[in-house]
PAPARO-984894 format. One record per residue: y, x, z of N, C-alpha, C in turn; residue in one letter. Coordinates in steps of 0.2 Angstrom, whole numbers, plus 5000, padded with zeros to 4 digits. Each point is the difference from the previous one (the first is absolute). Layout:
! PAPARO-984894
YXZYXZYXZA;...
This chain:
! PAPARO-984894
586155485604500249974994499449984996X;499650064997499349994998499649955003X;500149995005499549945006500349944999X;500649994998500349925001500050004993X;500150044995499849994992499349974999X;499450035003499449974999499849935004X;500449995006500149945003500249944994X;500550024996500449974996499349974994X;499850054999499650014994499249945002X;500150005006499349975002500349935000X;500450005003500449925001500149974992X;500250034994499949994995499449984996X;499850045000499049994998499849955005X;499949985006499749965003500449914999X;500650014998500249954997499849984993X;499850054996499649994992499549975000X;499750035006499349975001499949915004X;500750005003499949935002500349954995X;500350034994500349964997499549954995X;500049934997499549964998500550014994X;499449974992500149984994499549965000X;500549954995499649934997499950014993X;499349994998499849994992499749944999X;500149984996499749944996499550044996X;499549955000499250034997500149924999X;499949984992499949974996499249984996X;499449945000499550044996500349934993X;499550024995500049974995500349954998X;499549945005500149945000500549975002X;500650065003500649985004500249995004X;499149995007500150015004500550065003X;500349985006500450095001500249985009X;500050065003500150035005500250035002X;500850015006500450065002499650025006X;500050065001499550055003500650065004X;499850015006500650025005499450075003X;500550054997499650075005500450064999X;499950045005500350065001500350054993X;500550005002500150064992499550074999X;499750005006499850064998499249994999X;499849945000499349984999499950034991X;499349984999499650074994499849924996X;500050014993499849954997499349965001X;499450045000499449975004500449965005X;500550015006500249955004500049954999X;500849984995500249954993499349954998X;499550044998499549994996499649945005X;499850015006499549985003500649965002X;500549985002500349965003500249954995X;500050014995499849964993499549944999X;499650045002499249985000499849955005X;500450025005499749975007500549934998X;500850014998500249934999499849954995X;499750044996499749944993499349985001X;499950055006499049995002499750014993X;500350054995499850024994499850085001X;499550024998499850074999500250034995X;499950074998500050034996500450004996X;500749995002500550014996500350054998X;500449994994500450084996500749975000X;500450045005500649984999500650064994X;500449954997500450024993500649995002X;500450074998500649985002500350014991X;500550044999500250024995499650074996X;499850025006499650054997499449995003X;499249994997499449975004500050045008X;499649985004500150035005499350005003X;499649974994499050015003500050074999X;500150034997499850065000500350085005X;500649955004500150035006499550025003X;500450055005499550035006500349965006X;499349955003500249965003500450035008X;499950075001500350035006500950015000X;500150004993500750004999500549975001X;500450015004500549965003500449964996X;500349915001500549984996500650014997X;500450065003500550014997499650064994X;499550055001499850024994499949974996X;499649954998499849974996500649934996X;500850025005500349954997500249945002X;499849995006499949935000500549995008X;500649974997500349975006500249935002X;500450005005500149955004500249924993X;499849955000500149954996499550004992X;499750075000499849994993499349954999X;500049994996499449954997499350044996X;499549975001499550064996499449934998X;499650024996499649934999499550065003X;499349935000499450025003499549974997X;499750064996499449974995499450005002X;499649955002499150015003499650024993X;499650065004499450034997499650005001X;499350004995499449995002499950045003X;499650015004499750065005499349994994X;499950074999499250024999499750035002X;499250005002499450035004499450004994X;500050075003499350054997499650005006X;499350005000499750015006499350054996X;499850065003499450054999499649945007X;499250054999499549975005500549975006X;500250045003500250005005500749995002X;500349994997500750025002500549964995X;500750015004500549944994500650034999X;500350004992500750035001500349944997X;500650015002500549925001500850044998X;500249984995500850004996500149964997X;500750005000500549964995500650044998X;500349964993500350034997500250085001X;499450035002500050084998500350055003X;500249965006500650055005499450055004X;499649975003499650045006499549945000X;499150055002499649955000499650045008X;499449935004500050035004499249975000X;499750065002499349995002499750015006X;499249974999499949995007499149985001X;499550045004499449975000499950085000X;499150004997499650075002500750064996X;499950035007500450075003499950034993X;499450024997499750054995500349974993X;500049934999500249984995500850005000X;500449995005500849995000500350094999X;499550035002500350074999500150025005X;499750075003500250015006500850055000X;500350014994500650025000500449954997X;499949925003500649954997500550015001X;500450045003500850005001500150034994X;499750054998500350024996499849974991X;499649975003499949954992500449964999X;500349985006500549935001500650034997X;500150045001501050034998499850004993X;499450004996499850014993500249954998X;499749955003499749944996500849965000X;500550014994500349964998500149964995X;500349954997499649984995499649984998X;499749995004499250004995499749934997X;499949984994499949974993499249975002X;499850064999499149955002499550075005X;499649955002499450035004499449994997X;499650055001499449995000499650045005X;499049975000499750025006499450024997X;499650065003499550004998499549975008X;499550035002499849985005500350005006X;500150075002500550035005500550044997X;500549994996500650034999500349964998X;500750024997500549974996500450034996X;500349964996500450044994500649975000X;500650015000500649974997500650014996X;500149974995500250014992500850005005X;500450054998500749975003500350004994X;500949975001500049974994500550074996X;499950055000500250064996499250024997X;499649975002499350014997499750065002X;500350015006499550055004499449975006X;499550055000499649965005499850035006X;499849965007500150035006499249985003X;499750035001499449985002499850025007X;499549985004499850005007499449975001X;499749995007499349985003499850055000X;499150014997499650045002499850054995X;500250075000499850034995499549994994X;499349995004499450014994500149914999X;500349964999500149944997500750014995X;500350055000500650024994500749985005X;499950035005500850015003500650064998X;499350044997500550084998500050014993X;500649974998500450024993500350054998X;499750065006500750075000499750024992X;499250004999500150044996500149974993X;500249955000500449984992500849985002X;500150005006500649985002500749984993X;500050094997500549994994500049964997X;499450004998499849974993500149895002X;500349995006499849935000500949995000X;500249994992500549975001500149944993X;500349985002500049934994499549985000X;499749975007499449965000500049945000X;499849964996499949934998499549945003X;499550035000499449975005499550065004X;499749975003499650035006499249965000X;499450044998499649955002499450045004X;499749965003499650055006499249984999X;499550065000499349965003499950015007X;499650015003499749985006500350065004X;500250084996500450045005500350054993X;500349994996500450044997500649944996X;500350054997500849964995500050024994X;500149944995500250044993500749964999X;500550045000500749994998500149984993X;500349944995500250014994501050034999X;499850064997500850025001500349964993X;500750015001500649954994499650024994X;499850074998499850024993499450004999X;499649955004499549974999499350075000X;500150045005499650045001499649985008X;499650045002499749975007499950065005X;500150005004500050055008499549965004X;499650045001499549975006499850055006X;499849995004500050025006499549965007X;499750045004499549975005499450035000X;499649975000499350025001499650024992X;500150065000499750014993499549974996X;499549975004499350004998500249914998X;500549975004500249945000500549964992X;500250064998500549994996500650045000X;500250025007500350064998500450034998X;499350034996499950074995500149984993X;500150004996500349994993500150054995X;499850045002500250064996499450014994X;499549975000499449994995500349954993X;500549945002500449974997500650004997X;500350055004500850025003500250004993X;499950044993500349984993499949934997X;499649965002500149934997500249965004X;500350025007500449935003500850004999X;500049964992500850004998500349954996X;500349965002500249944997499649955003X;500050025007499549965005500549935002X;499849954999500249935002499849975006X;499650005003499649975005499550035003X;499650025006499450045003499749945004X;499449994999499549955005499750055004X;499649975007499550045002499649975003X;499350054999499549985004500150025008X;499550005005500150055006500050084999X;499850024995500050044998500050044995X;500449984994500250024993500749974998X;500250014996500649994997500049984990X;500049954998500149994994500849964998X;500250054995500650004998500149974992X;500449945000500149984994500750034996X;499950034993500650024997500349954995X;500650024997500249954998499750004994X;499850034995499449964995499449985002X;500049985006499349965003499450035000X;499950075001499550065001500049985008X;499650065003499650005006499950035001X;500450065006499850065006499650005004X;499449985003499650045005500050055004X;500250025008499750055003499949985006X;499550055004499949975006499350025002X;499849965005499149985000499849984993X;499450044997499949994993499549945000X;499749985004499549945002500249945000X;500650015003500449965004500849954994X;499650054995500749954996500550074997X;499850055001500650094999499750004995X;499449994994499650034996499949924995X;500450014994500149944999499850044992X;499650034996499850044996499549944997X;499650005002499449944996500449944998X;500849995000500349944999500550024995X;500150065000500850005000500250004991X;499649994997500149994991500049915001X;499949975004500249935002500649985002X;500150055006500849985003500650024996X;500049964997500849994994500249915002X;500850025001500249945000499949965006X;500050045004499849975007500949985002X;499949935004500449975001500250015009X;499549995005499950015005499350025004X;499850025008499250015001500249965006X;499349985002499949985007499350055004X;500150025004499550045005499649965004X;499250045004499849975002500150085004X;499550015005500150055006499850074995X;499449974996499950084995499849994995X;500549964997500049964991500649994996X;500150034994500649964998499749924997X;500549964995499849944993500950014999X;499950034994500449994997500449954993X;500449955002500249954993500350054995X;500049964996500050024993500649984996X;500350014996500549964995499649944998X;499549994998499549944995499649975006X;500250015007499949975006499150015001X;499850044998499250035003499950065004X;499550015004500250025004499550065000X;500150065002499850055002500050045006X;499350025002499850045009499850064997X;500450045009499250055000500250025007X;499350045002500350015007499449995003X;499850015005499350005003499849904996X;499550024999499649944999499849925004X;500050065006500049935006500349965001X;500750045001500549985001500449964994X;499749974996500249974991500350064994X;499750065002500250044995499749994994X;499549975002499349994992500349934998X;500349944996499949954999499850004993X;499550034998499649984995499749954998X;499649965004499849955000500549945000X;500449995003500649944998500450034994X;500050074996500550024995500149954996X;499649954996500149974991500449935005X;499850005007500649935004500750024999X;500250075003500650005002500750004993X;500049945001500550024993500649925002X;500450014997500749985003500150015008X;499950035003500250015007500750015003X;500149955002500749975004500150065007X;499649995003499950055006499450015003X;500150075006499550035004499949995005X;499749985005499950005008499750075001X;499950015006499350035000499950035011X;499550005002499550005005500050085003X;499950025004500150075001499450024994X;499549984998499550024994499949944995X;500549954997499749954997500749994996X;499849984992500749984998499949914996X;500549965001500049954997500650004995X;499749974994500550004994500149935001X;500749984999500149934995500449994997X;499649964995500050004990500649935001X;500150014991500749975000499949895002X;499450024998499949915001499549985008X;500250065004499949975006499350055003X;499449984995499350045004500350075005X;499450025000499950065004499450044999X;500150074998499550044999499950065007X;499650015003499950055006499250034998X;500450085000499550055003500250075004X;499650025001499950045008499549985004X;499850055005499549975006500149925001X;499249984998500149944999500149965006X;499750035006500049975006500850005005X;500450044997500849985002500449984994X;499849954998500449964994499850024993X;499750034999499850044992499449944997X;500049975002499349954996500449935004X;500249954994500349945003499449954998X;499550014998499749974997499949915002X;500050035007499949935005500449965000X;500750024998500449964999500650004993X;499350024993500650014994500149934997X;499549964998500249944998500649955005X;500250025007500549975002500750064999X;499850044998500650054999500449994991X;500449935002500549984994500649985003X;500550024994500849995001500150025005X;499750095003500450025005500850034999X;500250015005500549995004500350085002X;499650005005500350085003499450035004X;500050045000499350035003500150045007X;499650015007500450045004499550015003X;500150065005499150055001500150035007X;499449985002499950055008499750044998X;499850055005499550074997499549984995X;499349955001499749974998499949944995X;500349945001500149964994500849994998X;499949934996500549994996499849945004X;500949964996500049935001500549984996X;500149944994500350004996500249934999X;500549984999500449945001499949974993X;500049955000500149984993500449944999X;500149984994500649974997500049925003X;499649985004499949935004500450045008X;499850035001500350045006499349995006X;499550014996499450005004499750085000X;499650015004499750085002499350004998X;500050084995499350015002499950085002X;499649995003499650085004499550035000X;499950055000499450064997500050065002X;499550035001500050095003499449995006X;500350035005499750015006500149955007X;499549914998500349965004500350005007X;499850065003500350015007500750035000X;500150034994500550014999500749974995X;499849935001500549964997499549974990X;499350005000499950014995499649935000X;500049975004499849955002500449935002X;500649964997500349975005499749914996X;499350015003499849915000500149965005X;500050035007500349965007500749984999X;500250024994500849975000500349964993X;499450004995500149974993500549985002X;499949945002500249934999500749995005X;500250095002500649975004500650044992X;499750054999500350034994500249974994X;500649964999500349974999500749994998X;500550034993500750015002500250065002X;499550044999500050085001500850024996X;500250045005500750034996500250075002X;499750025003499750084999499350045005X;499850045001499650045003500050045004X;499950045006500150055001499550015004X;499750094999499450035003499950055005X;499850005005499950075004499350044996X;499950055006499250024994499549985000X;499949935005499549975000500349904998X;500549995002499849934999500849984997X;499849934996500749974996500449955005X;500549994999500549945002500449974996X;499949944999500349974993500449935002X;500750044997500749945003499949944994X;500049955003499849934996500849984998X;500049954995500749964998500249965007X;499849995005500549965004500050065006X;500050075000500050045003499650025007X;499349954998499550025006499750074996X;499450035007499850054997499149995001X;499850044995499149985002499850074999X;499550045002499850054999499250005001X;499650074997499449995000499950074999X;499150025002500150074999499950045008X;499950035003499850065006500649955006X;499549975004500549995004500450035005X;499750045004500650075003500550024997X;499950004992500550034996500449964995X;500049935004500549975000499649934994X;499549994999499649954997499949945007X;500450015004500049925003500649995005X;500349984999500649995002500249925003X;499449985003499849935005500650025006X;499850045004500550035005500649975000X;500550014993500550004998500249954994X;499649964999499849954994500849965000X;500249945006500349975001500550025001X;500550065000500550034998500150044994X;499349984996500550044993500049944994X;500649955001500549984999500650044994X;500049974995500750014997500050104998X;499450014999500050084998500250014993X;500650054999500250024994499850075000X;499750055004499850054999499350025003X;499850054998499350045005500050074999X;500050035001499950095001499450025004X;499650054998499450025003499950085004X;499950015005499750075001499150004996X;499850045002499350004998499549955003X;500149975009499749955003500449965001X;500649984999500549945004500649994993X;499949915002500550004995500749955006X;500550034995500649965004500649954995X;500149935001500149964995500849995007X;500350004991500849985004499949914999X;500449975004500049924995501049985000X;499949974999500949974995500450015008X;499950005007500649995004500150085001X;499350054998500350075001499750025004X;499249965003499750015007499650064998X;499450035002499450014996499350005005X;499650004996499249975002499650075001X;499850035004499550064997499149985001X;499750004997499150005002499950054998X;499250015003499650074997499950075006X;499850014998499950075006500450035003X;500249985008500650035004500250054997X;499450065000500450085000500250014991X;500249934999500150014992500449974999X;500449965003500649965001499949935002X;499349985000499849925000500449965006X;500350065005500249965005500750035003X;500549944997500550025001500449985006X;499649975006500449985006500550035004X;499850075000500450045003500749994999X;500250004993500649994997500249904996X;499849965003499949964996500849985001X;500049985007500649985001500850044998X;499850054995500550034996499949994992X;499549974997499949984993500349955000X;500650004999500349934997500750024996X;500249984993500550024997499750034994X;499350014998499350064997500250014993X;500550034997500050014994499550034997X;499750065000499550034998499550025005X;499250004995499750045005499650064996X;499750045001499850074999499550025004X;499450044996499650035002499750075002X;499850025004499650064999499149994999X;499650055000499449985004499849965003X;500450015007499749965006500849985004X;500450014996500649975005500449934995X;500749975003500249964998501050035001X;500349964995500850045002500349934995X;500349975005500449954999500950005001X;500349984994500550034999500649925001X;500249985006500449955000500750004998X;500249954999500949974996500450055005X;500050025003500650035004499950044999X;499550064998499950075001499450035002X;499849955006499550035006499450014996X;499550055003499550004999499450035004X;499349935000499750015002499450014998X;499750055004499450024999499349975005X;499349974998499450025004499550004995X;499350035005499450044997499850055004X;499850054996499850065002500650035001X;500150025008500650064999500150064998X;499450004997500250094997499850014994X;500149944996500249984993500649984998X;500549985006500449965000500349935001X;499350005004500349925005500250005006X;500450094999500250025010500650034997X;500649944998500950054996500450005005X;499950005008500350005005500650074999X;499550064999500450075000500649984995X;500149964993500450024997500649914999X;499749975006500149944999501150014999X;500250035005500650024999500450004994X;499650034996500050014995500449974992X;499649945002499949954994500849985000X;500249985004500749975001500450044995X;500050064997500450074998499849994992X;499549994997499949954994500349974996X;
């Protein structure tokens, strides 16, 4: 009797499982799609099946009750959803953080996934993974990560002595607002405008020299190794490497009304309310700007060089100082430094667009600080982009010119006659990779740096975004996929987690 009851029982379930439901998956525009699968299939199912018919990635599908913030393993009838019903399907931006080495990749906050150096991802990612829900924003230091989830708690990973281990302020991180990192620690600003830091003590870290005046903190800039904090009556925290920009004491009866800072590797320069500008910070590095002081005055904005800072004042000039030989002395070329434009920096120099859409450049000519072999092609300039040795500059009819260290992407001959119709460029530190209008993309520059994307070319097509690490490249097409090259143990090798992405 028992035996032919469970026969009964089997023949029942095994027909649940054969049974099919039709949904209609709707997206915005109206397009819409009926979709035919097992009842017992899991929403992730639903999801990819979505995706695959719209050739659209990263969707959030919405029923009467959202359903992004499902657990994708759960089956449709939990979650509601039966034969005939209708759901829309809203596309999300997918966003990518990338440390030295490594990439994390989310959308809309359900589940994020990582991948590259083993030490940076965390050698207990599984269990980081089940954490990371929600999550609002990332930050990175060299080798670790931070993540704001959106209850304002944060989940951090990578490698310990870079600020992986937040156990010992753990409690304390809640209502966290922003995250900013130096070279290997974190400073948190929580909702009541107080600061948690954590990581390498000697890096920033440690706080607790400061810890009573970090409060009504608005913003935190950083060197590689100090942390300077702006409050809301425009005062100035320091701590850190006291050399290094942490020890801001011979200044700090001047810092009032400081509006924003820009860094150099171990310098602040601070703007002002009355738009003048104030440093300190090791001297090499533009901590001293004494000598151009009685210049800087209405300052628009700051560039600045791993050690050099350029200011530009309201009617276009340029003032620089820092080590004069990576951009801190423009002297060679101040009488042409008018009605600039925008400023942008390799390690070594600058290169500054101006208001005719012509270039000029200064610093370390082999490192982009020199581009006279191309004057005359510079021309219609309509933006910039640098690895840490050399420039690439996208022209008004979307050709590209570049100048500056050629291994590290200062000549781009190889690949001249393919970059055609360029709306973007992204850089590792030696390779840059330009998407153009059909969605293709172009890589030059140092193989193990991304320069060369053959491997996967024949999959770059569709390229919505593209993204950096160090030495890798992560390209994010209209459908979902995503592919990576470069160095694979930075993240140019996402084979292990390529499954993955679809679940997004």
């Amino acid at each position: 009797m028992s035996s032919g009851a469970s026969a009964a029982q089997r023949e029942n379930r095994d027909s649940a499982l054969e049974k099919m439901v039709q949904v209609q998956v709707v997206l915005p525009s109206g397009k819409s799609s009926t979709l035919e699968l097992p009842q017992c299939s899991k929403i992730g199912d639903l999801k990819i099946l979505a995706q695959k018919s719209f050739g659209q990635g990263f969707l959030k599908l919405v029923k009467v009750a959202d359903l992004a913030g499902a657990d994708l393993a759960a089956s449709l009838e939990a979650a509601g959803i039966r034969d005939g019903d209708s759901l829309t399907a809203v596309v999300c931006q997918a966003k990518v953080r990338a440390s030295r080495n490594a990439f994390a990749l989310w959308c809309s906050g359900d589940r994020m996934i990582t991948w590259g150096d083993p030490k940076e991802v965390g050698e207990n990612s599984a269990v980081i993974q089940d954490q990371l829900k929600g999550v609002e924003h990332v930050q990175t230091t060299r080798s670790a990560f931070a993540a704001i989830l959106a209850d304002g708690s944060v989940i951090t990973w990578g490698q310990p002595n870079y600020g992986s281990d937040s156990s010992g302020v753990q409690d304390q991180l809640k209502g966290v607002q922003q995250i900013q990192a130096t070279e290997a620690a974190f400073a948190a600003i929580l909702k009541d405008g107080s600061v948690i830091t954590w990581g390498n003590p000697d890096l920033g870290g440690d706080s607790s020299r400061v810890q009573h005046q970090l409060r009504n903190v608005q913003k935190v800039q950083a060197t590689e190794t100090a942390f300077a904090a702006i409050r809301s009556d425009g005062s100035v925290i320091t701590w850190g490497k006291q050399n290094a920009g942490g020890d801001s004491s011979a200044v700090q009866d001047q810092l009032k009304s400081v509006q924003q800072i820009q860094a150099t590797l171990s310098a602040f320069a601070a703007i002002l309310e009355d738009r003048s500008v104030i440093t300190w910070g090791d001297p090499y590095y533009g901590g001293d700007s004494s000598k151009v002081q009685h210049q800087l005055r209405s300052v628009e904005k700051v560039q600045a060089t791993t050690c050099a800072f350029a200011a530009i004042l309201a009617d276009g000039p340029v003032i620089t100082w820092g080590y004069p030989d990576a951009g801190g002395d423009s002297s060679r070329v101040e009488h042409e430094l008018k009605s600039v434009q925008q400023i942008q920096a390799t390690d070594s120099a600058f290169a500054a667009i101006l208001s005719d859409g012509s270039v000029i450049a200064w610093g370390v000519p082999e490192k982009g600080g020199d581009n006279s072999a191309v004057q005359d092609q510079l021309k219609g300039v309509q933006q910039i982009q640098a690895t840490g040795s050399a420039f690439a500059a996208i022209l008004e009819d979307g050709s590209v010119v570049t100048w500056g260290h050629p291994p590290s992407g200062g000549d781009c001959s190889a690949v001249q006659d393919r970059l055609k119709n360029v709306h973007q460029i992204q850089a590792t530190h030696d390779a840059f990779a330009a998407v153009t209008a059909d969605g293709s993309v172009i890589a030059w520059g140092k193989p193990r740096f991304g320069g060369d994307s053959s491997a996967v070319q024949d999959q770059l097509k569709g390229v919505q975004q593209v993204h950096a690490s160090d030495s890798s490249f992560l390209a994010i097409l209209q459908d979902g996929s995503v592919v990576t090259w470069g160095c694979p143990f930075s993240g140019g090798d996402s084979s292990a987690v390529q499954d993955q992405f679809a679940t997004l």
